[in-house]
C-alpha positions as CSV (number, residue, x, y, z in Angstrom):
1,X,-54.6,126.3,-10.0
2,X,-51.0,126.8,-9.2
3,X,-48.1,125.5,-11.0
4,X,-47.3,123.6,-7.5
5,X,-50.7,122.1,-7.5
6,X,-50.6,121.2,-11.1
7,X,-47.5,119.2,-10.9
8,X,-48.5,117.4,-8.0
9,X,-51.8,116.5,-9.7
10,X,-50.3,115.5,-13.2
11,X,-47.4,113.1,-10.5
12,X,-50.6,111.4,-9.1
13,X,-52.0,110.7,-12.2
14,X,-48.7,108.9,-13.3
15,X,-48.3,107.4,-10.3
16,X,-51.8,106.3,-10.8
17,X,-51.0,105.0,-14.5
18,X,-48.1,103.2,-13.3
19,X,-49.7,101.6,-10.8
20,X,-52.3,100.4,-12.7
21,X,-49.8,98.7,-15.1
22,X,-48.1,97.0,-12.5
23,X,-50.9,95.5,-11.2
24,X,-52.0,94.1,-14.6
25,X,-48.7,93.4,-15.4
26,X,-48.5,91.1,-12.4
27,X,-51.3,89.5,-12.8
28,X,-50.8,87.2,-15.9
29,X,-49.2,84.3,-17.2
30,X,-49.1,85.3,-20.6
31,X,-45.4,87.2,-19.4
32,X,-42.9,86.8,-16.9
33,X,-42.8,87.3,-13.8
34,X,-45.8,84.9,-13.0
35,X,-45.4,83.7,-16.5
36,X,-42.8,81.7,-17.9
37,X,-39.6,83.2,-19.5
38,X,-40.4,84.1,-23.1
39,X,-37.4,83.3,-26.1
40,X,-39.6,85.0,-28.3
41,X,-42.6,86.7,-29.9
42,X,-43.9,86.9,-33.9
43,X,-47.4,88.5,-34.8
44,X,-48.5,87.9,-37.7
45,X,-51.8,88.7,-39.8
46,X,-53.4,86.0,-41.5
47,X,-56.8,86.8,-43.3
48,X,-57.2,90.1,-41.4
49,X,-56.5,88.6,-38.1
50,X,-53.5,89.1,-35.8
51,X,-51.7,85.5,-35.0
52,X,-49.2,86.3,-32.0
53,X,-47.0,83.0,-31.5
54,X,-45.1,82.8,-28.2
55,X,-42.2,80.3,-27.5
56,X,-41.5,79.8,-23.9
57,X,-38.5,78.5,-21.9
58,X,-39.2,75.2,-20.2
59,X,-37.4,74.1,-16.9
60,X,-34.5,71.7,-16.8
61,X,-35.0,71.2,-20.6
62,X,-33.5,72.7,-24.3
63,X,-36.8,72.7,-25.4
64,X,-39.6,75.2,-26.4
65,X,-43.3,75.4,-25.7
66,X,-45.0,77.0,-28.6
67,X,-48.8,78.8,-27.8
68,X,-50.8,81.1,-30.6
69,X,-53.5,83.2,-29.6
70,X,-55.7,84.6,-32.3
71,X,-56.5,88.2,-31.6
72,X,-60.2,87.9,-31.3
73,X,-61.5,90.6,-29.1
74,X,-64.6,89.1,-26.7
75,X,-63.3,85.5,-26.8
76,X,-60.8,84.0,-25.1
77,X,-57.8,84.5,-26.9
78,X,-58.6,88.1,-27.0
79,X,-59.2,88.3,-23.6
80,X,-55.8,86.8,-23.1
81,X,-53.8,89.2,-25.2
82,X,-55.3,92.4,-23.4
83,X,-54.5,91.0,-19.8
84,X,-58.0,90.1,-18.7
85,X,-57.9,86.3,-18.4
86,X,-54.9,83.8,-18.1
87,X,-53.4,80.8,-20.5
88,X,-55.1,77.5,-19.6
89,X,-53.2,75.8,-17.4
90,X,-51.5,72.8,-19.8
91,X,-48.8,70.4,-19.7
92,X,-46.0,72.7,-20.4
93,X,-44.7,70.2,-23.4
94,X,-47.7,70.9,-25.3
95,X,-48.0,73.2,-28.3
96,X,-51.1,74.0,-28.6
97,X,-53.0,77.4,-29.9
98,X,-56.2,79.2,-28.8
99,X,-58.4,80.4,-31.8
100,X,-61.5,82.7,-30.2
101,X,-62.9,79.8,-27.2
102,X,-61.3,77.0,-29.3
103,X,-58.2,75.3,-27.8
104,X,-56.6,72.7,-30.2
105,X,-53.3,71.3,-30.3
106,X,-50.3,72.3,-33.2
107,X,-50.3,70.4,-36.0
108,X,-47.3,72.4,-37.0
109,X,-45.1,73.5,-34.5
110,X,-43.3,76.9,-36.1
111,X,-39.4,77.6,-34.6
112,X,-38.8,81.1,-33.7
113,X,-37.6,83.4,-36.6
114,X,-33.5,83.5,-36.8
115,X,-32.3,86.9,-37.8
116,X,-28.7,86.9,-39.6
117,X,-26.3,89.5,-39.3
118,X,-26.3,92.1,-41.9
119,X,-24.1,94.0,-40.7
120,X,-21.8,96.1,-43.4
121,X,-17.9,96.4,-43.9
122,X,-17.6,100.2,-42.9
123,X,-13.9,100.2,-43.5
124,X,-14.3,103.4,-46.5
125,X,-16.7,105.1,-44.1
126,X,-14.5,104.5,-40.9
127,X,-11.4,106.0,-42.9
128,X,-12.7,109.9,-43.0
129,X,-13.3,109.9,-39.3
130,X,-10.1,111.2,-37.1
131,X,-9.1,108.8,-34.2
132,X,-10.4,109.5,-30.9
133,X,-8.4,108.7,-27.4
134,X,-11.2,107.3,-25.7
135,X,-11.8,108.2,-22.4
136,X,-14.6,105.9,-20.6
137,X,-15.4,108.8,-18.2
138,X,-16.2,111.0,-21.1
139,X,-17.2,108.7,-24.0
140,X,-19.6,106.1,-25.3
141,X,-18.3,104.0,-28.3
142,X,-20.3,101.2,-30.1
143,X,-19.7,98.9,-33.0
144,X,-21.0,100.3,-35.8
145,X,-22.9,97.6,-38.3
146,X,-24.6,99.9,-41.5
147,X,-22.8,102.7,-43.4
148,X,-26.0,104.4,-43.2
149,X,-25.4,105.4,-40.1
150,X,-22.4,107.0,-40.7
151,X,-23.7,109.2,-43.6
152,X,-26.8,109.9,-41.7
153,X,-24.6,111.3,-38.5
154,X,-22.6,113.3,-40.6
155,X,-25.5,114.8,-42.4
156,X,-26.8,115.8,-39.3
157,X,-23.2,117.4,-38.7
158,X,-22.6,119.6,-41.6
159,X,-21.1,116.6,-43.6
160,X,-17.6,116.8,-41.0
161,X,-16.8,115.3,-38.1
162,X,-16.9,116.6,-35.5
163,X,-18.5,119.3,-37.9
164,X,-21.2,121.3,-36.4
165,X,-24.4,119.8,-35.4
166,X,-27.5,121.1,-36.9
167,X,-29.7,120.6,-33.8
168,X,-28.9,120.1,-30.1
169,X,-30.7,117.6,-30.3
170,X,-29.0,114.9,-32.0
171,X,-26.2,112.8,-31.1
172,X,-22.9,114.2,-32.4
173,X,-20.3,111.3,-33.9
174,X,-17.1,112.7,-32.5
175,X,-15.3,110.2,-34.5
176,X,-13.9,106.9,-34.2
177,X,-11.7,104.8,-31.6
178,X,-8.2,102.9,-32.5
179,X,-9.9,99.7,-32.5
180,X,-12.7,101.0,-35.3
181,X,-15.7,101.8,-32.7
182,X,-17.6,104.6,-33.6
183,X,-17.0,107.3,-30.5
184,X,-19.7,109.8,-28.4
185,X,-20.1,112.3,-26.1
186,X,-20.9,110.0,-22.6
187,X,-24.7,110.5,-21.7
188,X,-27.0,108.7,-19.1
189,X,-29.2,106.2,-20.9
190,X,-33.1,106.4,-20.4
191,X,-33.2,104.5,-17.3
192,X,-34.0,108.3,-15.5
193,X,-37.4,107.5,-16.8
194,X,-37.9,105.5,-13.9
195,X,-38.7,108.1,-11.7
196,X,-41.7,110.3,-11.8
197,X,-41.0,113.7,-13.0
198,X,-43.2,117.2,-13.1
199,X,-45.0,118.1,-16.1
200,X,-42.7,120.8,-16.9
201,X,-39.9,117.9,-17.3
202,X,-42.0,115.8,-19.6
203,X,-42.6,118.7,-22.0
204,X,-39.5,119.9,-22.2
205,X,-38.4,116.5,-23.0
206,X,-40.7,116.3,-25.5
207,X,-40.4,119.5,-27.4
208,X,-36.5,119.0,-27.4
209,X,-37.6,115.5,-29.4
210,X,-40.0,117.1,-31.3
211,X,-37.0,119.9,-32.7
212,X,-34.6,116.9,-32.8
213,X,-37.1,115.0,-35.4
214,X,-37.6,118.3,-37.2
215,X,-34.0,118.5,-38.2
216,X,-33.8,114.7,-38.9
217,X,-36.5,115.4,-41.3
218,X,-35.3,118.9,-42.8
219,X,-32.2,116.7,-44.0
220,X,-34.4,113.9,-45.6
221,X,-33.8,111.4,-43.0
222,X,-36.3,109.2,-41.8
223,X,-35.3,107.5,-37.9
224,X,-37.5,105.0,-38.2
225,X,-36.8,103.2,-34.5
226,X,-37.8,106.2,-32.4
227,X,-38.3,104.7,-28.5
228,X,-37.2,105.4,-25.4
229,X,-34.0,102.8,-25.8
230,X,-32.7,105.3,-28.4
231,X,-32.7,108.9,-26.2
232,X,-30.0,109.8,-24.0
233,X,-29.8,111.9,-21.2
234,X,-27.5,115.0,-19.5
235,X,-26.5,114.2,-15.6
236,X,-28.8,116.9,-15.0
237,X,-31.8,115.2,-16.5
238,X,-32.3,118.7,-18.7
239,X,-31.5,117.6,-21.8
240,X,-32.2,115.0,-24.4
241,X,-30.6,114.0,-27.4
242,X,-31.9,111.1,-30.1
243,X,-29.3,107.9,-31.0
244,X,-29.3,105.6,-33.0
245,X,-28.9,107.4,-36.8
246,X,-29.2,104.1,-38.7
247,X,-32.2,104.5,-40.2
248,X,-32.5,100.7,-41.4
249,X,-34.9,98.6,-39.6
250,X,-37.3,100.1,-37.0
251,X,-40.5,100.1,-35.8
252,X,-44.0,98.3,-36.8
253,X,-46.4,100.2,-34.4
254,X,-47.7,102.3,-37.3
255,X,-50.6,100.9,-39.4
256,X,-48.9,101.7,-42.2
257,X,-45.6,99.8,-41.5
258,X,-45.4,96.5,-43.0
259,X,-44.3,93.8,-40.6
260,X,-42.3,91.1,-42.9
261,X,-41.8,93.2,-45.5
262,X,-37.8,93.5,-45.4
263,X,-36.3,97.9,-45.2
264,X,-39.6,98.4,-47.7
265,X,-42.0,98.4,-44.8
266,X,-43.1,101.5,-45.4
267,X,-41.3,104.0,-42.7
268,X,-41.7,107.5,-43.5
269,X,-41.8,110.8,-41.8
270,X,-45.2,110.5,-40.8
271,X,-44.7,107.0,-39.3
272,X,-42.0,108.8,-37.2
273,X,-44.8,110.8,-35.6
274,X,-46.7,107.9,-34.7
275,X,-43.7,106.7,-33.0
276,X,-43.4,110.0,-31.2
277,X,-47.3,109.3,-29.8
278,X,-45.8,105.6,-28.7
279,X,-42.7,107.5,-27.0
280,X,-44.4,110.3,-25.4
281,X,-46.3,106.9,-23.4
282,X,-43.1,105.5,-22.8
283,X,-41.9,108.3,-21.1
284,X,-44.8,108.3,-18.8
285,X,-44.7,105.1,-18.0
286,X,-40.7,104.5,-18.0
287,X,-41.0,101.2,-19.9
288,X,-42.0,99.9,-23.0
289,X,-45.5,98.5,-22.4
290,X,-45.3,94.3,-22.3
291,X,-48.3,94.6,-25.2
292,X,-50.1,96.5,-27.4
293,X,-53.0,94.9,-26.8
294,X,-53.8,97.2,-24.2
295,X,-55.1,100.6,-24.1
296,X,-52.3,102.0,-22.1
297,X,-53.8,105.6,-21.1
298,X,-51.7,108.9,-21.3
299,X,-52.2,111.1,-18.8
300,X,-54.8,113.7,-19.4
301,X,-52.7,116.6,-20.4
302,X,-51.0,114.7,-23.1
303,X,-54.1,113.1,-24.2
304,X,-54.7,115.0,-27.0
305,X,-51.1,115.1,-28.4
306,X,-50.6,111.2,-28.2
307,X,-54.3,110.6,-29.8
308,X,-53.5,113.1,-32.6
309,X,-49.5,111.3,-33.0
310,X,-51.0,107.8,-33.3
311,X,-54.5,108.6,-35.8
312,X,-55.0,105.4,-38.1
313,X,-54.0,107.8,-41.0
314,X,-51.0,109.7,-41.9
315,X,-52.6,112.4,-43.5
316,X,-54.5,112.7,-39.9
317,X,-51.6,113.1,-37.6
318,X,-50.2,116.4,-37.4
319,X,-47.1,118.1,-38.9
320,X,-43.8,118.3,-35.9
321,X,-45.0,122.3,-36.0
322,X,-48.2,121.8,-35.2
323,X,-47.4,119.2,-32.5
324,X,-44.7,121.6,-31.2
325,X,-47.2,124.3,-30.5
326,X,-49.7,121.7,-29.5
327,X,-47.6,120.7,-26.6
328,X,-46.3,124.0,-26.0
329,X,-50.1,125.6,-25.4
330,X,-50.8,122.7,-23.0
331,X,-51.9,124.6,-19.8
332,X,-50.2,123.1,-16.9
């Protein structure tokens, strides 16, 4: 097969994927847009069971409608969660929650979870970086909230700024504006994931991520939050670089990560490869998926690398080598 044909079939198959998510997408009330606007989300596993409480926006009022589905798979709660059938239709000012085929009312209506600011004073941190004029044609700044941030960045930058990066790969902290905002290189955020690109694109992406992670890891830092929200892009769409160094809270797709359980969850390297499985979808799809619920497919020839990224156990998923040669073997 040639490379033309290849990349035309692997585009179909995305298409395909998309497609097929948009229709499902579009066809339940659990989300918006047929659904109601959602304030919030919380899972939570109670006696081995997955409890996921939504609070939804009512019209004309201040109030909240709170529903919990028990994840249940062949019931209708389950069946709910993965897309396949839709919420009862109910008098939108009743809470009420759906436990297998059982509908019963709230005896306790929860409020959605408020999350304080922890942000940290960076004042010592922000000192040691020289001021940058900021130009908005040429730079991004953002408010910096931990100090772990900081240290992480400059880790990754010989332990100067700008210092010299260890990867090309990784955002470089050029240093900080007059008003105490944390200064970088201008990129295009990850919105060019919208389109549909040829296989060649994808990989390259992804073995640019996978050398980025490396380095993260060769310095003993852990990212943690690794999604498509926290790449950047050059204008030319042949580059990639991973944000976001603060290495605090993150993700909980990884069976190992602790949902609840504060900056112990249990992140680790190995947990960062899951992510990277979770990603590598992402990218396909140029969203995050509206649930987990669902057995979003990859396309075929990145199967094998997500399935191996996302195994139940660490010790299963391969090292960032292996998955570098993995995806670099992949015959396209």
């Amino acid at each position: 097969m040639s490379l033309v044909d290849s990349n035309c079939n692997f585009r179909n198959e995305v298409q395909h994927l998309r497609a097929t998510y948009e229709r499902k997408r579009n066809s339940t009330n659990l989300y918006p847009p047929v659904g109601r606007p959602v304030y919030g989300i919380e899972v939570r596993a109670v006696d081995d069971i997955d409890q996921h409480t939504f609070w939804y926006e009512l019209e004309d009022s201040k109030n909240l409608q709170c529903i919990r589905l028990y994840d249940i798979p062949g019931t209708l709660s389950g069946d709910i969660l993965r897309l396949n059938k839709q919420l009862p239709t109910m008098s939108n000012e009743k809470n009420y929650e759906i436990q297998g085929d059982k509908i019963v009312p709230l005896e306790t209506v929860p409020t959605p979870r408020r999350f304080e600011s922890d942000a940290e004073n960076l004042t010592s941190e922000l000192c040691k970086l020289p001021e940058i004029a900021v130009d908005p044609d040429k730079h991004f700044v953002k408010q910096g909230k931990y100090r772990s941030e900081i240290r992480n960045l400059l880790t990754c930058q010989g332990g100067s700024c700008p210092g010299v990066p260890i990867s090309p790969h990784i955002i470089q902290l050029l240093g900080k504006s007059a008003d105490g905002h944390l200064v970088f290189e201008k990129q295009n955020p990850r919105y060019i994931l919208a389109f549909v690109h040829d296989f060649c694109r994808y990989r390259s992406w992804i073995l640019q991520i996978i050398t980025g992670l490396a380095a993260l890891h060769s310095v003993g830092i852990v990212h943690r939050d690794l999604r498509i929200d926290n790449l950047v892009f050059s204008t030319d769409a042949t580059r990639v670089w991973i944000i976001d160094l603060e290495g605090r809270w993150g993700n909980w797709r990884a069976p190992e990560v602790s949902d609840g359980a504060g900056l112990d969850a249990g992140w680790t390297e190995m947990s960062d490869i899951y992510d990277l499985g979770s990603l590598i979808k992402d990218m396909i799809y140029g969203n995050v998926p509206l649930t987990l619920q669902v057995d979003w497919d990859a396309p075929t020839l990145l199967k094998p690398v997500v399935e191996a990224c996302t195994r139940d156990s660490p010790s299963d998923r391969p090292s960032l080598s292996r998955l570098h040669d993995m995806v670099t073997g992949i015959a396209a």
